[in-house]
N, C-alpha and C positions, 0 to 999 in steps of 0.2 A: 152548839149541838142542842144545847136544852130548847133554845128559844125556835128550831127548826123542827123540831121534834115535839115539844109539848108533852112530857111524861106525865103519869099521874101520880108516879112518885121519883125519889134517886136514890139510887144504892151507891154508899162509895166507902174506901177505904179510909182507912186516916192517912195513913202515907201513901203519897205519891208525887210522880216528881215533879210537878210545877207548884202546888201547894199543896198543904194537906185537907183533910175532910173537916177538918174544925174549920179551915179559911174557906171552902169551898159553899159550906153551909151558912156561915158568916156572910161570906157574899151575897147568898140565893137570898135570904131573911132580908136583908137591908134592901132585893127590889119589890117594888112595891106587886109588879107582877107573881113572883114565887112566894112571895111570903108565907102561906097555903100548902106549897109543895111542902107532902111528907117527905123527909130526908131519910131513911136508913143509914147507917152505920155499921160497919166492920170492920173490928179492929182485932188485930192481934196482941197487942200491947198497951194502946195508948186508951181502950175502951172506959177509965177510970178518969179521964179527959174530958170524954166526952158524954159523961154523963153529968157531969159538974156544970152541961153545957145544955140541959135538958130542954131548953125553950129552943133548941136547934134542930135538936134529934126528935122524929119518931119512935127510933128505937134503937138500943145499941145493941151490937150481938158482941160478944166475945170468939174469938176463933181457938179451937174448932168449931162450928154450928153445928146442931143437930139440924139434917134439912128438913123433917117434919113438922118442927117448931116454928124455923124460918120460914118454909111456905105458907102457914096458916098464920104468921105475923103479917106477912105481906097480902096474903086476901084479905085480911079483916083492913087494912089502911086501906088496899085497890075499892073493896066494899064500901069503906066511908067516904072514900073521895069522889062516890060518884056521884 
């Protein structure tokens, strides 16, 4: 989907069920295509993971979000990545 799609960023959770957001991210980084791609992060629990993980994450949110914080975190990435 990413490579048909071409996002300018990814939002994901840590868990879910084929891999998590740490392996997901892991993945994106190591092609040389995504490496660039801002990753967001959503975590409900695991968000102290994934911040030990910081050359991964653009940003981790902790859940619950404030959505005022989260959309002005994601315009300021959509803004630089253009």
């Amino acid at each position: 989907m990413i490579q048909a799609e071409r996002p300018s960023l990814v939002i994901t959770d840590f868990m879910m069920p084929l891999m998590t957001g740490l392996e997901l991210a892991q993945a994106l980084k190591a092609t040389p295509e995504y490496r660039d791609l801002p990753i967001v992060l959503m975590s409900g629990a695991q968000g102290t993971i994934a911040r030990d993980h910081h050359e991964l994450f653009a940003v981790v949110f902790d859940k619950p979000l404030r959505k005022g914080h989260l959309l002005e975190q994601l315009r300021k990435l959509t803004d630089f990545a253009r």
